[in-house]
Jmol script that loads the backbone (N, CA, C; Angstrom):
load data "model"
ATOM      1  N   UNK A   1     -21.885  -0.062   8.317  1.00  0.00           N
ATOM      2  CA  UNK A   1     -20.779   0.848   8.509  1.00  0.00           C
ATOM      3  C   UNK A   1     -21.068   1.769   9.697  1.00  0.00           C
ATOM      4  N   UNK A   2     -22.090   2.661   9.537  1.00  0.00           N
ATOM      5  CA  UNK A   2     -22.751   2.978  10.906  1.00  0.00           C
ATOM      6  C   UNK A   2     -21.747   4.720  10.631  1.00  0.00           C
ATOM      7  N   UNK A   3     -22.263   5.265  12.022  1.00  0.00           N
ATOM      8  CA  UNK A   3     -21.686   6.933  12.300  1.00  0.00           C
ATOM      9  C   UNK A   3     -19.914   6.240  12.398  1.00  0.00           C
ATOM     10  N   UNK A   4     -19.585   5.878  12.818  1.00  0.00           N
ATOM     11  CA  UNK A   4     -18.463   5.431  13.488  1.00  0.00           C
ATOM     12  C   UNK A   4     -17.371   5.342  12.323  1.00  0.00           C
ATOM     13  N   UNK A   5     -17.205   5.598  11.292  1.00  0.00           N
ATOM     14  CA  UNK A   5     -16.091   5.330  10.281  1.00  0.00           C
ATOM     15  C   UNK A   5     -15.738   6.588   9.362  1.00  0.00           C
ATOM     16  N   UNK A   6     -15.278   6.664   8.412  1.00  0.00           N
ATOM     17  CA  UNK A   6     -14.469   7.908   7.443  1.00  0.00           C
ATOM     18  C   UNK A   6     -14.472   7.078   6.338  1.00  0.00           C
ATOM     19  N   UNK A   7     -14.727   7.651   5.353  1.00  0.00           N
ATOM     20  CA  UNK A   7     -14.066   7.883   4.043  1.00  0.00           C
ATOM     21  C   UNK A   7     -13.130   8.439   3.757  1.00  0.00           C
ATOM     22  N   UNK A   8     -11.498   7.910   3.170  1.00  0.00           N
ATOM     23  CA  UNK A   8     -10.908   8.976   2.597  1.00  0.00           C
ATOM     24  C   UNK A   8     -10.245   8.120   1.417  1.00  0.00           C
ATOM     25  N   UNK A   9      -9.696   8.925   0.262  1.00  0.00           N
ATOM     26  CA  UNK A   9      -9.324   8.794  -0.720  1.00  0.00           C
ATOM     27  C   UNK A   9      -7.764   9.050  -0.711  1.00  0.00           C
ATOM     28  N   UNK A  10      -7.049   8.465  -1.525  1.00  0.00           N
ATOM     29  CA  UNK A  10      -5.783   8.962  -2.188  1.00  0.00           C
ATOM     30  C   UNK A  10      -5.203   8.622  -3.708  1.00  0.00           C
ATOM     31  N   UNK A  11      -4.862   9.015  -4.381  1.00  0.00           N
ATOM     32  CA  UNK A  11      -4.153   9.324  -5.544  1.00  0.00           C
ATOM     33  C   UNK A  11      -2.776   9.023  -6.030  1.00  0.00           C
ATOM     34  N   UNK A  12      -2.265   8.345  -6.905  1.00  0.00           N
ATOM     35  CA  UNK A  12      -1.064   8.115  -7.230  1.00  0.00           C
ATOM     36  C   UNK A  12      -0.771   8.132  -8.888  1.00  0.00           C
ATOM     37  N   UNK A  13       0.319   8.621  -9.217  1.00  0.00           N
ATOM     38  CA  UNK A  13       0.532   8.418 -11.268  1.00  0.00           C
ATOM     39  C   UNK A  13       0.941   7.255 -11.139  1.00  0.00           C
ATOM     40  N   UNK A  14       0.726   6.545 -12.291  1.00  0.00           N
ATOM     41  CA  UNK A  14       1.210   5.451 -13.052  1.00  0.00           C
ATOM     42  C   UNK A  14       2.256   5.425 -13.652  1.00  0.00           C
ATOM     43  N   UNK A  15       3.260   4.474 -13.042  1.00  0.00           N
ATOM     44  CA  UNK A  15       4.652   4.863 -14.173  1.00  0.00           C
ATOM     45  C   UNK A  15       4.307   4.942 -15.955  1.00  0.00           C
ATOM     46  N   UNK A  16       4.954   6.432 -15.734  1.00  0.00           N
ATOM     47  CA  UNK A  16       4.912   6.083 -17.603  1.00  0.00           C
ATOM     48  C   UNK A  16       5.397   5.072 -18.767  1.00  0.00           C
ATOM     49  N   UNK A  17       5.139   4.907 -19.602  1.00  0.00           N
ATOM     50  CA  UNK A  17       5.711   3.420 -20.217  1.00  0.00           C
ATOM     51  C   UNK A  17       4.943   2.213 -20.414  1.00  0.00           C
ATOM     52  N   UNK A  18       4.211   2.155 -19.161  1.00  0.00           N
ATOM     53  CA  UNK A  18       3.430   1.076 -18.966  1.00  0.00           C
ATOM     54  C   UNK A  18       2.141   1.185 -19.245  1.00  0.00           C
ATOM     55  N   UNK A  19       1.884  -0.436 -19.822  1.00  0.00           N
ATOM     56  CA  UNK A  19       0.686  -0.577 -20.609  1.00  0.00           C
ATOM     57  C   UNK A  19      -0.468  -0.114 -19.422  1.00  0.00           C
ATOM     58  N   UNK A  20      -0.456  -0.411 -18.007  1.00  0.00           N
ATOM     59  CA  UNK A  20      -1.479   0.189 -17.092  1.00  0.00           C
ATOM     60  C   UNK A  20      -1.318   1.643 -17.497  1.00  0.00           C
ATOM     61  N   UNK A  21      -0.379   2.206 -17.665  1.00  0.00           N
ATOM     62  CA  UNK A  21      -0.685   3.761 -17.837  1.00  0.00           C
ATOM     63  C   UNK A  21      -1.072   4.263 -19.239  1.00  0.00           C
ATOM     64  N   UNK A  22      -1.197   3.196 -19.921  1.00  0.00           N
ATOM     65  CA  UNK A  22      -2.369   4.021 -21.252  1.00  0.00           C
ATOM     66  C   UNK A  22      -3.353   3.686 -20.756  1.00  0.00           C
ATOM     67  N   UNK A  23      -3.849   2.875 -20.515  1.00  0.00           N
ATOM     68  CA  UNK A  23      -5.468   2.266 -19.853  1.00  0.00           C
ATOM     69  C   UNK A  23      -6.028   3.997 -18.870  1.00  0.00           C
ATOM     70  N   UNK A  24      -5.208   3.924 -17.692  1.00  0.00           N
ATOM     71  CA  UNK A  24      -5.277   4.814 -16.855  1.00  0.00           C
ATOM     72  C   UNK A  24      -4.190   5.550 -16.080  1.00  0.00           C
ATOM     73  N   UNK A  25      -4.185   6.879 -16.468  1.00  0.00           N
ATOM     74  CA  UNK A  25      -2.552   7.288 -15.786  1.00  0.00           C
ATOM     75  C   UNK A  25      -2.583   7.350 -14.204  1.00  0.00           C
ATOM     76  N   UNK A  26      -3.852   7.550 -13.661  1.00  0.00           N
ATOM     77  CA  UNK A  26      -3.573   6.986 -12.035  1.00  0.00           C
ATOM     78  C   UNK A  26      -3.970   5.956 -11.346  1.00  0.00           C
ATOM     79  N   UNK A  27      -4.237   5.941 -10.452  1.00  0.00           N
ATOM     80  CA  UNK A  27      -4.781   5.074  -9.639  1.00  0.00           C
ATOM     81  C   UNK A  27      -5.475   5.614  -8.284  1.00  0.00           C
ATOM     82  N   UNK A  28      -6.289   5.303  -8.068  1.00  0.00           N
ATOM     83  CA  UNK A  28      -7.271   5.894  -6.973  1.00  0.00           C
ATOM     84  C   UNK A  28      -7.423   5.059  -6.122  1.00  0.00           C
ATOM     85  N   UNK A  29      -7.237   5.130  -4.856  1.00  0.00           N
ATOM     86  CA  UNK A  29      -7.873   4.598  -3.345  1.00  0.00           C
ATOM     87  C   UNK A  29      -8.992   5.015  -2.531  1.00  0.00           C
ATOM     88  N   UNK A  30      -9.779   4.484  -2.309  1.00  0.00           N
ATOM     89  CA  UNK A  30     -10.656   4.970  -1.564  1.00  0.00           C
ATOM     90  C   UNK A  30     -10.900   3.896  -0.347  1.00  0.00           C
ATOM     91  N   UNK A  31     -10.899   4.355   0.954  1.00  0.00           N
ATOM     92  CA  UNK A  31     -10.730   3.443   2.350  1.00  0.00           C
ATOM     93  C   UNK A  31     -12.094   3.831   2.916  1.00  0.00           C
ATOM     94  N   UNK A  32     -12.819   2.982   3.302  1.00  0.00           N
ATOM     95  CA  UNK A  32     -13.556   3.477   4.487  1.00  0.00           C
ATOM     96  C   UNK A  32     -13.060   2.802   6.248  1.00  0.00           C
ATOM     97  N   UNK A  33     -12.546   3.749   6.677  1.00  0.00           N
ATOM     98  CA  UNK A  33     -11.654   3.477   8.328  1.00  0.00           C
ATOM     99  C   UNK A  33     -13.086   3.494   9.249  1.00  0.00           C
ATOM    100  N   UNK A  34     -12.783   2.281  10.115  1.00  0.00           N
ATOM    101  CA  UNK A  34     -13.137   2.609  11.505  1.00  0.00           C
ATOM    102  C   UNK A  34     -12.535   3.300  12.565  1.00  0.00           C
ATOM    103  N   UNK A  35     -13.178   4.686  12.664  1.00  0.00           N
ATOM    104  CA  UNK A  35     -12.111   5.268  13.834  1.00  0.00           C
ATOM    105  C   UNK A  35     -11.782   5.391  14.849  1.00  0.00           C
ATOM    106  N   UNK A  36     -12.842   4.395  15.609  1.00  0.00           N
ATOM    107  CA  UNK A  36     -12.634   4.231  16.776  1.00  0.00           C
ATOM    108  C   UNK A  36     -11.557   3.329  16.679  1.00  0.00           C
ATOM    109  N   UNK A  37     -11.517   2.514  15.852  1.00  0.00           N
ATOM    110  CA  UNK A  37     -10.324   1.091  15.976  1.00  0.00           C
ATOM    111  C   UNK A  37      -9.229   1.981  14.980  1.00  0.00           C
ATOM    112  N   UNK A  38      -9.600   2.351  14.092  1.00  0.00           N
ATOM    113  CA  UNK A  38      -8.076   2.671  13.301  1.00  0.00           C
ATOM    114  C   UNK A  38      -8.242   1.625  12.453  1.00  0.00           C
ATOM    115  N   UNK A  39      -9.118   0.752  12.070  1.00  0.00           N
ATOM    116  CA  UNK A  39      -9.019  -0.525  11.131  1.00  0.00           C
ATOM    117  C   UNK A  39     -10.113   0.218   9.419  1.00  0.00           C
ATOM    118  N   UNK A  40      -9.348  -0.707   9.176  1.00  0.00           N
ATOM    119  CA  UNK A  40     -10.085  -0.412   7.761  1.00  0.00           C
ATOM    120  C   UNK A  40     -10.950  -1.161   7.246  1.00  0.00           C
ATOM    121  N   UNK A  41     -12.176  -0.956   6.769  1.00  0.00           N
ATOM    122  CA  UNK A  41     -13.335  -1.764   6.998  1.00  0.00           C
ATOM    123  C   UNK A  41     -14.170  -2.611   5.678  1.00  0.00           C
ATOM    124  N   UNK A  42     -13.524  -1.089   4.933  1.00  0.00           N
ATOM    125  CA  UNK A  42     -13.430  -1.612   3.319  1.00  0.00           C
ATOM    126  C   UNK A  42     -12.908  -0.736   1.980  1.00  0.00           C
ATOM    127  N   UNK A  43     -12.545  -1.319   1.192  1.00  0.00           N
ATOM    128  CA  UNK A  43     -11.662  -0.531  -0.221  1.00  0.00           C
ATOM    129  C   UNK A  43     -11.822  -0.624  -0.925  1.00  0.00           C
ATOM    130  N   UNK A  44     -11.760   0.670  -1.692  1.00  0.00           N
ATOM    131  CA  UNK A  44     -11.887   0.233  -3.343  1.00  0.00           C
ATOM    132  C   UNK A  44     -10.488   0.903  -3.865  1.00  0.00           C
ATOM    133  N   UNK A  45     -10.816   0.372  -5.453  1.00  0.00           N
ATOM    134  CA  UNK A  45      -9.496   1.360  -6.717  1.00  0.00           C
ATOM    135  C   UNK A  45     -10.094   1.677  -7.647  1.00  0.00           C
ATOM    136  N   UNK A  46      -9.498   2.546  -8.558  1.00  0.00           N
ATOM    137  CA  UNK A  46      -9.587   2.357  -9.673  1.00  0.00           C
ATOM    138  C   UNK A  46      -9.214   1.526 -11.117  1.00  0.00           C
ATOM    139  N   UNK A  47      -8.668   0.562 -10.605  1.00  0.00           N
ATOM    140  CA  UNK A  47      -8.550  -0.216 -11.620  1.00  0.00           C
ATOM    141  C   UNK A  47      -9.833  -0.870 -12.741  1.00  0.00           C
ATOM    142  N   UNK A  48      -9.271  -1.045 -13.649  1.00  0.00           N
ATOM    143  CA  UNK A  48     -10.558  -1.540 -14.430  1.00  0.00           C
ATOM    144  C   UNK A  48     -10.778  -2.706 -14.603  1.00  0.00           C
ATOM    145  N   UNK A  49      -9.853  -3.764 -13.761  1.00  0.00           N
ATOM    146  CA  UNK A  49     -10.673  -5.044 -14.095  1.00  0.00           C
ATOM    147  C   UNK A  49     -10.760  -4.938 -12.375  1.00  0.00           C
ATOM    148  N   UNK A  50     -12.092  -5.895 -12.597  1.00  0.00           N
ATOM    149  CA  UNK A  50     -13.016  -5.856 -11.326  1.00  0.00           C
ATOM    150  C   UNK A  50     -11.910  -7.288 -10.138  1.00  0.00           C
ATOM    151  N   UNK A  51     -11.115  -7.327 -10.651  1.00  0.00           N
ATOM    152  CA  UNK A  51     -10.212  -8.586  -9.749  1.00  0.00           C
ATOM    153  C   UNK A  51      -9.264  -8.351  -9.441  1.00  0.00           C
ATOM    154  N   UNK A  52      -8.500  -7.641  -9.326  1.00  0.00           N
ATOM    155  CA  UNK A  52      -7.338  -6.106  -9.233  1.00  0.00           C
ATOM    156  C   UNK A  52      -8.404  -5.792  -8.096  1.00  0.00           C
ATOM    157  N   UNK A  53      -9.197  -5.520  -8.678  1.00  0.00           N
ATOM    158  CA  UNK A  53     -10.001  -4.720  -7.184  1.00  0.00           C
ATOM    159  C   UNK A  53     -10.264  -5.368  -5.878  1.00  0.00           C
ATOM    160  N   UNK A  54     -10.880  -6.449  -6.252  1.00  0.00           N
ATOM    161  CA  UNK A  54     -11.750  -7.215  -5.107  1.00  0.00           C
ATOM    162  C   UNK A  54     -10.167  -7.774  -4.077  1.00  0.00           C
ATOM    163  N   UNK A  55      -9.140  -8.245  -4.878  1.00  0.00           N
ATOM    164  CA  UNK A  55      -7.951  -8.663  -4.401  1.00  0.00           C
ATOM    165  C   UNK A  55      -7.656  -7.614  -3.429  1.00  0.00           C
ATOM    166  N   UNK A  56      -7.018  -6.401  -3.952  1.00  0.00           N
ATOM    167  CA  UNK A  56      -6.548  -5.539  -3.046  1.00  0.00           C
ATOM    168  C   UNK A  56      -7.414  -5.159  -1.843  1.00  0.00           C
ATOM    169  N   UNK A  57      -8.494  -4.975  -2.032  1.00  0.00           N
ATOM    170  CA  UNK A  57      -9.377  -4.841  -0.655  1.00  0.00           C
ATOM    171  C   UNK A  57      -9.161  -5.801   0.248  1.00  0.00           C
ATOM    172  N   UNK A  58      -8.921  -7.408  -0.346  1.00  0.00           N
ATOM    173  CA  UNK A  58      -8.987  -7.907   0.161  1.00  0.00           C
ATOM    174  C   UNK A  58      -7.815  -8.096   1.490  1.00  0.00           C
ATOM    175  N   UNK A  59      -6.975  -7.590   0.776  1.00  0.00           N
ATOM    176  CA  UNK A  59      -5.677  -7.611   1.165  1.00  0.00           C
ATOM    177  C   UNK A  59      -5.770  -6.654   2.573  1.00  0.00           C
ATOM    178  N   UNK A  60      -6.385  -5.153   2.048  1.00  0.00           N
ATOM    179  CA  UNK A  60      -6.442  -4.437   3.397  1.00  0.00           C
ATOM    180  C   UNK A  60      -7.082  -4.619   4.759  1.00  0.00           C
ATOM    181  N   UNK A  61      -8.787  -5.408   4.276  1.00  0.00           N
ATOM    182  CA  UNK A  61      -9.693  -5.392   4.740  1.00  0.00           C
ATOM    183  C   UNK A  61      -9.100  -6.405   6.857  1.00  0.00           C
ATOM    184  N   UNK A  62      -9.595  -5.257   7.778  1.00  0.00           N
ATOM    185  CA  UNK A  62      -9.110  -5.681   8.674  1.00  0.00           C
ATOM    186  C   UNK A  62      -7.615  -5.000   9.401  1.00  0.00           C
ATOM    187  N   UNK A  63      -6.946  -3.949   8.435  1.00  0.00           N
ATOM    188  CA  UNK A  63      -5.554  -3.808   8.858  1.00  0.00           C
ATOM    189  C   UNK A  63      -5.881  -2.420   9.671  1.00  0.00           C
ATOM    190  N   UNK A  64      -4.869  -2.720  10.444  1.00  0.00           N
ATOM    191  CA  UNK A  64      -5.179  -1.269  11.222  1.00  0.00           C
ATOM    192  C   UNK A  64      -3.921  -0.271  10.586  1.00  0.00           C
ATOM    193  N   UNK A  65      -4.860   0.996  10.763  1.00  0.00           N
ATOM    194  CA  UNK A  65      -3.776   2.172   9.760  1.00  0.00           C
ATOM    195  C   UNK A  65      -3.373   3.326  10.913  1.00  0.00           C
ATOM    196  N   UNK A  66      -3.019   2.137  12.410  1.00  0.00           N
ATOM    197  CA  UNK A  66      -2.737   3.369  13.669  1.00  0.00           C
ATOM    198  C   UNK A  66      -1.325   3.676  13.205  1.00  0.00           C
ATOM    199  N   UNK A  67      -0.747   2.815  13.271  1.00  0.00           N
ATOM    200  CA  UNK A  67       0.737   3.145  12.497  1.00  0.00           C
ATOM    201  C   UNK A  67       1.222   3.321  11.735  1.00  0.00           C
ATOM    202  N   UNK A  68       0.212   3.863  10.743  1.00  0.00           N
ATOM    203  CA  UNK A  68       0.453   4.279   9.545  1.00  0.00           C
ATOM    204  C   UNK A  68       0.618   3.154   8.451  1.00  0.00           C
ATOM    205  N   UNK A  69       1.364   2.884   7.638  1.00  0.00           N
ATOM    206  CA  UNK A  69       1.718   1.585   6.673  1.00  0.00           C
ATOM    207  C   UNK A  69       2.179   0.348   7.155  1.00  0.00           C
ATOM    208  N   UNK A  70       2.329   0.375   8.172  1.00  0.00           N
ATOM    209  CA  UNK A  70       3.367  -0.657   8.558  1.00  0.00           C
ATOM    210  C   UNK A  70       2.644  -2.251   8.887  1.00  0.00           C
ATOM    211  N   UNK A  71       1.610  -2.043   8.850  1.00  0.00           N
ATOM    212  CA  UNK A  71       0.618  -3.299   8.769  1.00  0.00           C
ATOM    213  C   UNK A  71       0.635  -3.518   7.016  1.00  0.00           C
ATOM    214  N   UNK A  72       0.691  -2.662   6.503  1.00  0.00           N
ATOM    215  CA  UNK A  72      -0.023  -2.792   5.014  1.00  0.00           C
ATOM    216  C   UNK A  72       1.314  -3.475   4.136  1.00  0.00           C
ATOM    217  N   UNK A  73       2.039  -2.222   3.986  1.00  0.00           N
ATOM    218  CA  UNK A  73       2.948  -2.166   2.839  1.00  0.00           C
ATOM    219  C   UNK A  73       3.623  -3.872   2.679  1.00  0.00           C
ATOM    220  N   UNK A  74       4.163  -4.319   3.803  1.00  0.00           N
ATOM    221  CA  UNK A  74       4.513  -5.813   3.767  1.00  0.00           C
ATOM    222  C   UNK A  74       3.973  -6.939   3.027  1.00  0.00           C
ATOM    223  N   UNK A  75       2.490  -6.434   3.024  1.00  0.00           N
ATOM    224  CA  UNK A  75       1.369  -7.424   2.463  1.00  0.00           C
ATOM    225  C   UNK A  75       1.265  -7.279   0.969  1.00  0.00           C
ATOM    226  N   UNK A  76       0.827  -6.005   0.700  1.00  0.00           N
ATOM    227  CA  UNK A  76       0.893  -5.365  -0.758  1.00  0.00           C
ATOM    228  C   UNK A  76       2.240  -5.762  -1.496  1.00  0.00           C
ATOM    229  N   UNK A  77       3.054  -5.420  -1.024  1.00  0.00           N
ATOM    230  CA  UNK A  77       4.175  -5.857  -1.386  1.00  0.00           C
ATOM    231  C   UNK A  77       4.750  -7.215  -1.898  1.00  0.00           C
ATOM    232  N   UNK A  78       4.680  -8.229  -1.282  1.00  0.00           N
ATOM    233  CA  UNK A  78       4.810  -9.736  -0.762  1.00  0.00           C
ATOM    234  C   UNK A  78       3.197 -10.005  -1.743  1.00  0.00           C
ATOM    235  N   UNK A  79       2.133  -9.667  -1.837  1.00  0.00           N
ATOM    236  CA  UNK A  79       0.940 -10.565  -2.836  1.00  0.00           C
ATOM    237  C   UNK A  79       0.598  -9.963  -3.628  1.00  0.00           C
ATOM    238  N   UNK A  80       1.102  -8.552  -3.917  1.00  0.00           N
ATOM    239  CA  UNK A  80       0.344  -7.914  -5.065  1.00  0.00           C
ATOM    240  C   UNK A  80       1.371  -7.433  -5.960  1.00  0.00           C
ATOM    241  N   UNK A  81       1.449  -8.320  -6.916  1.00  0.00           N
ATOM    242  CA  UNK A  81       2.843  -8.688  -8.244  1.00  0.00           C
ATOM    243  C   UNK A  81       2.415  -7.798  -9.454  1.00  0.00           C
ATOM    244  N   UNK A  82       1.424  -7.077  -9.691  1.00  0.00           N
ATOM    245  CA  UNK A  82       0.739  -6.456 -11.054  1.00  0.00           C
ATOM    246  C   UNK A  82       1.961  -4.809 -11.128  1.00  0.00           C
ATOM    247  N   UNK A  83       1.496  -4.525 -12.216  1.00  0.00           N
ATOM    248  CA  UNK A  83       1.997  -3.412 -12.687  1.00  0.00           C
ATOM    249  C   UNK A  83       1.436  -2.565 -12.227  1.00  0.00           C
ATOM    250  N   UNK A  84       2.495  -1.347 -11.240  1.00  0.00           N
ATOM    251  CA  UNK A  84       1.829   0.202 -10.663  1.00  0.00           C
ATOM    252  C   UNK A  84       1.946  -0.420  -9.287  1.00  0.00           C
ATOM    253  N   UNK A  85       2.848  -1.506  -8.398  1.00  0.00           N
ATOM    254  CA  UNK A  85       2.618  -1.857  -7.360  1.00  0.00           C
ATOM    255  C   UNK A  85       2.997  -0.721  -6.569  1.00  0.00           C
ATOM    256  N   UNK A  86       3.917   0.537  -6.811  1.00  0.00           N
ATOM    257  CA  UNK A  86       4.362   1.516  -6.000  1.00  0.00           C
ATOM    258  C   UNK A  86       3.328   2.568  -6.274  1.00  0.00           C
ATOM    259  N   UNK A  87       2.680   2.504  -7.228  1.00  0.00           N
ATOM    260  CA  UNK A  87       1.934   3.109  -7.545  1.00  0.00           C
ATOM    261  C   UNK A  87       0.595   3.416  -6.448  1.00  0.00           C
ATOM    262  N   UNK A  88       0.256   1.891  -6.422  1.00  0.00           N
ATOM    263  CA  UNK A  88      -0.683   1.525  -5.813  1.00  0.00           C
ATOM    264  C   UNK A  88      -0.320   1.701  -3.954  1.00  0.00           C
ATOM    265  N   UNK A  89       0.826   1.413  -3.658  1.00  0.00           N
ATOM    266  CA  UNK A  89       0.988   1.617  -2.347  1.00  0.00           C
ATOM    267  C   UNK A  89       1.212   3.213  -1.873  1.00  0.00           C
ATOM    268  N   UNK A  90       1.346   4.323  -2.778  1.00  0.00           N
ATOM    269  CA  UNK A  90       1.597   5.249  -2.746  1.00  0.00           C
ATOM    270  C   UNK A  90       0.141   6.291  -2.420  1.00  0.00           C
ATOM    271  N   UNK A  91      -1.246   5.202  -3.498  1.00  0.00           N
ATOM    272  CA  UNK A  91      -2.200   5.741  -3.161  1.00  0.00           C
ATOM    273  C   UNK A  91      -2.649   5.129  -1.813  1.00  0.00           C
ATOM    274  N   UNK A  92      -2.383   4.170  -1.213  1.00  0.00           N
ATOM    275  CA  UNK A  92      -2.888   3.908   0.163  1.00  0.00           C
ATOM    276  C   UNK A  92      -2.594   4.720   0.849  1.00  0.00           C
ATOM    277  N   UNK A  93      -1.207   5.305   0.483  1.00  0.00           N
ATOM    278  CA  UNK A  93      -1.000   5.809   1.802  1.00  0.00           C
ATOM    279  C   UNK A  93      -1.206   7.571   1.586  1.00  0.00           C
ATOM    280  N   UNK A  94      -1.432   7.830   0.594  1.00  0.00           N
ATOM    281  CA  UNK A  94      -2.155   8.957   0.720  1.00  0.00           C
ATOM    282  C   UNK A  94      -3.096   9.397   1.306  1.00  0.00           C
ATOM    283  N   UNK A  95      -3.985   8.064   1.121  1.00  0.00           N
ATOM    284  CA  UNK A  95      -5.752   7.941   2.126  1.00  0.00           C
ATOM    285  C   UNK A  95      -5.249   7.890   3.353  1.00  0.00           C
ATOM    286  N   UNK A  96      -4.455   7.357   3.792  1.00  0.00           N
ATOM    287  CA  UNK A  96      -3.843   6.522   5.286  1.00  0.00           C
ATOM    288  C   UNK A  96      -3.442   7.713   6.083  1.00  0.00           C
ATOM    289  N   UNK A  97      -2.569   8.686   5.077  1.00  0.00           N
ATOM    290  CA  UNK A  97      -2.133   9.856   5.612  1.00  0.00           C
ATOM    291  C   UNK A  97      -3.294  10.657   6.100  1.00  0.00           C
ATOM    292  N   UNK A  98      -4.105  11.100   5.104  1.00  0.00           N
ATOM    293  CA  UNK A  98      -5.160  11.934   4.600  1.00  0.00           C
ATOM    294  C   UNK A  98      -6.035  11.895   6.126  1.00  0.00           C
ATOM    295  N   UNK A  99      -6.188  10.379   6.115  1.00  0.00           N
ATOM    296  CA  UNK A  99      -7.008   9.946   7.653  1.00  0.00           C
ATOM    297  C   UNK A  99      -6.338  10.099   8.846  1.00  0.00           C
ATOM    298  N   UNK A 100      -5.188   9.375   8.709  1.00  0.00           N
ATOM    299  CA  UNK A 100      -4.227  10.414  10.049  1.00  0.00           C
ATOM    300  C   UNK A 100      -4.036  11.747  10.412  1.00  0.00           C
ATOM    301  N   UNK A 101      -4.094  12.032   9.396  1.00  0.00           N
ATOM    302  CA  UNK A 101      -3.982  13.883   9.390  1.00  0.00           C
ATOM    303  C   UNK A 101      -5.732  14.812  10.225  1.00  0.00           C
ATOM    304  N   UNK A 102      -6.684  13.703   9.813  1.00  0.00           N
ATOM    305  CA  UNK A 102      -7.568  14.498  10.398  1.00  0.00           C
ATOM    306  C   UNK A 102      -7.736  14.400  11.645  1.00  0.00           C
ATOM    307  N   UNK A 103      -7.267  12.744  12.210  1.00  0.00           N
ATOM    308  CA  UNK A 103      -7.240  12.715  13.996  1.00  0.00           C
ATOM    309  C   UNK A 103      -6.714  13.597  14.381  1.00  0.00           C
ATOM    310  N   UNK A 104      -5.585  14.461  14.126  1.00  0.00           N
ATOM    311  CA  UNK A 104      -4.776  15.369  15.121  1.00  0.00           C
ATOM    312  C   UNK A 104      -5.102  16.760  15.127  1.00  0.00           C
TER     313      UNK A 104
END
end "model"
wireframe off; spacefill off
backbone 0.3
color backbone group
């Protein structure tokens, strides 16, 4: 990973109702960005099964977050069918923000 990258996190609720939201009422993102590129290098969640997880990283791993969502949301959207999908895109882009917000 090296000096060259960030950590940031973001946060989202779980629709109420849903069986993901007795398990866990949020959902957590955590990105580590390259900032010289704006790419994202690697991710985690909080989800509790470990394949939910490895998927969605997988999904990010490589996207650049110069423009904010617009690499991402299409993808997430279009391959990631589970329950809390707004959920889940809501915490990306909290981190996404979170990291944009500190370049300026």
């Amino acid at each position: 990973m090296g000096n060259h990258t960030i950590l940031t996190a973001g946060f989202a609720q779980i629709p109420k109702g849903t069986t993901l939201y007795e398990v866990s009422p949020i959902v957590g993102c955590v990105l580590i960005i390259d900032k010289e590129h704006d790419v994202i290098c690697d991710a985690s969640f909080t989800f509790v099964m470990e394949k939910t997880n490895e998927f969605l990283a997988s999904l990010l791993l490589g996207k650049s977050v110069a423009q904010g969502m617009k690499e991402i949301t299409p993808v997430v959207s279009e391959r990631f069918l589970g329950p809390g999908q707004g959920a889940v895109l809501q915490a990306i882009r909290a981190a996404v923000d979170r990291y944009l917000e500190s370049k300026t």
